[in-house]
N, C-alpha and C positions, 0 to 999 in steps of 0.2 A: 504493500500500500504506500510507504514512498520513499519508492524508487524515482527515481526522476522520469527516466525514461517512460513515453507513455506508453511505447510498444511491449517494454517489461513489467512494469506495474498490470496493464488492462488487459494483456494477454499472457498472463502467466502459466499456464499451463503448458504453451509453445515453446521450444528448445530454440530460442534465437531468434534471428530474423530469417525471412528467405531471402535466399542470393539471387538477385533480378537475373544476372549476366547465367549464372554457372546451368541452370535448367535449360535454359536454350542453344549455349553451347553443347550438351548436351543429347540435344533432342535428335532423333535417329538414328544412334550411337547407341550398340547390343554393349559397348565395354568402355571401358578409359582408363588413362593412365594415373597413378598417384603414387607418395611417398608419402611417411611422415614428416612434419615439420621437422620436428628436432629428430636426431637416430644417431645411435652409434653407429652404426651401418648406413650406407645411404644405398637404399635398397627402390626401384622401382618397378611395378607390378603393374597386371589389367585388375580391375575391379568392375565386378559386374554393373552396368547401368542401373539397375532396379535398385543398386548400394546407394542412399544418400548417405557422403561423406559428411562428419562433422568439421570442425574449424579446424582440425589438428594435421587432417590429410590438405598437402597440396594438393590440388585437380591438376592435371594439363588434357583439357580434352579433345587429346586425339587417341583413335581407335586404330590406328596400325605400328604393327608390330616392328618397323622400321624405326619408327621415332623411339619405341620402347627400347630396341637395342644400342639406336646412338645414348640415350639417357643412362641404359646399365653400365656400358663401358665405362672403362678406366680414365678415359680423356674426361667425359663428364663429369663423373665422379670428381676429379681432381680439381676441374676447376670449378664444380660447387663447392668443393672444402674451401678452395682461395676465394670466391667471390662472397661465399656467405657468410655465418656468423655465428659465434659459440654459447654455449648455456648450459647450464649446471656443474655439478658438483665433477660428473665425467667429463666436463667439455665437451659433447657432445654438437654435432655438426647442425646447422640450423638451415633451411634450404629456405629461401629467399627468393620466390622466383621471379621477381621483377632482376633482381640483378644475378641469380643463378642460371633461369631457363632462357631469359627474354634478352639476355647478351651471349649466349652461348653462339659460336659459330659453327652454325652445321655446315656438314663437308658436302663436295658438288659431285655427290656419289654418283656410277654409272648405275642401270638397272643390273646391271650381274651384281655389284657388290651392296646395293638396295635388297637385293634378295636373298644373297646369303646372310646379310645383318636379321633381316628379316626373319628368315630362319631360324637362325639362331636364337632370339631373341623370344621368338615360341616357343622354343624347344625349351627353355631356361623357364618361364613363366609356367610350362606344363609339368619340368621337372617338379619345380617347387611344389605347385599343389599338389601332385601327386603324391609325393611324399607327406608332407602334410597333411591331408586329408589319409595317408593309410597310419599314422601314427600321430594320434593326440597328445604324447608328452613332447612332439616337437616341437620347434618356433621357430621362425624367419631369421630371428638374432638368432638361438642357439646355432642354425643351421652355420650363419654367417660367421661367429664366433670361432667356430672350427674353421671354414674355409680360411679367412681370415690366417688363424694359426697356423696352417697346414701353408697354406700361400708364403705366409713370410719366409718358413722354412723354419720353424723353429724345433721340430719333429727332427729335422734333420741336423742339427745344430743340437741335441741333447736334450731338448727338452719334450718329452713323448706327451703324447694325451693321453688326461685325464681317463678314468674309466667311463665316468660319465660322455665326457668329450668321446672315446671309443666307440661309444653305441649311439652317438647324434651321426659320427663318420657312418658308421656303418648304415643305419637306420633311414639315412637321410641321403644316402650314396653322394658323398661330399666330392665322392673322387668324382664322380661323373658331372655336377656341379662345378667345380672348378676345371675340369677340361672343356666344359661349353662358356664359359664366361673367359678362358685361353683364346677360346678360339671368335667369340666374340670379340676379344679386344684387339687381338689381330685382324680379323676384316674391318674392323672403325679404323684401325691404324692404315691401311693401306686404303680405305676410301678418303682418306684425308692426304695420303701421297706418302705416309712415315711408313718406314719400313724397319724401325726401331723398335722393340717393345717398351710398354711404360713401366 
């Protein structure tokens, strides 16, 4: 009763406001892309259309898997960590997407390497749920937390996983998970003209 806001005081029952732009961006669209704002991980996914996002998910609403694999790679990735901005107690990455997604320079990919991004970027979005949906103690972080470990090398450097970490690997087939997110990062890198790995 007072609350300032008249749309919060008089319609309290209501979770927010509605987002005029994000519904019609939207509309026709079976799927779309999102992250969370803040993540240890910056992980991006399809989320079914029928999902209304709360304020926590960025939207970028597009529905091909093209744009979902320039966003997973490792070039995006990196320059959301530099363009955006940190919070909490982990430091954790903040994705920003006026200055993370909406200055990012997509590459002037051919249709052959549009398609294998593409590819890939399915195949990675259908791993995950796959897994996920056959095993409820998993998580998107736990899965990444391993990759993550396993990527740095630190398994190979002496320090083995966890038992727990053990059965997220195996459970969650991290190996196979990080072999398509390899080879995802390698087709971003050669649709951009690098033939470097990041």
């Amino acid at each position: 009763d007072h609350n300032k806001r008249a749309s919060y005081r008089d319609l309290w029952w209501i979770f927010g406001e509605p987002r005029k732009d994000l519904r019609p961006a939207l509309a026709g669209q079976s799927r779309y892309i999102a992250t969370v704002e803040t993540a240890k991980h910056r992980v991006f996914q399809f989320l079914d259309a029928s999902i209304a996002p709360d304020n926590k998910l960025i939207v970028i609403a597009l529905d091909d898997a093209y744009s979902l694999g320039l966003l997973s790679s490792r070039v995006h990735v990196a320059w959301a960590i530099a363009s955006g901005s940190w919070l909490g107690v982990g430091n954790d990455s903040v994705y920003v997407k006026s200055r993370c997604f909406e200055t990012f320079p997509f590459p002037v990919a051919t249709p052959t390497q549009q398609a294998r991004i593409r590819d890939l970027a399915e195949q990675i979005d259908a791993h995950r749920k796959r897994v996920l949906a056959a095993h409820d103690e998993l998580t998107l972080t736990g899965l990444y937390n391993v990759l993550t470990k396993v990527g740095a090398g630190d398994t190979a450097n002496g320090t083995p996983l966890s038992s727990k970490e053990r059965l997220i690997h195996e459970k969650g087939l991290v190996a196979v998970l990080k072999s398509l997110h390899d080879e995802l990062d390698a087709a971003v890198l050669d649709a951009y003209g690098w033939h470097d790995r990041p």
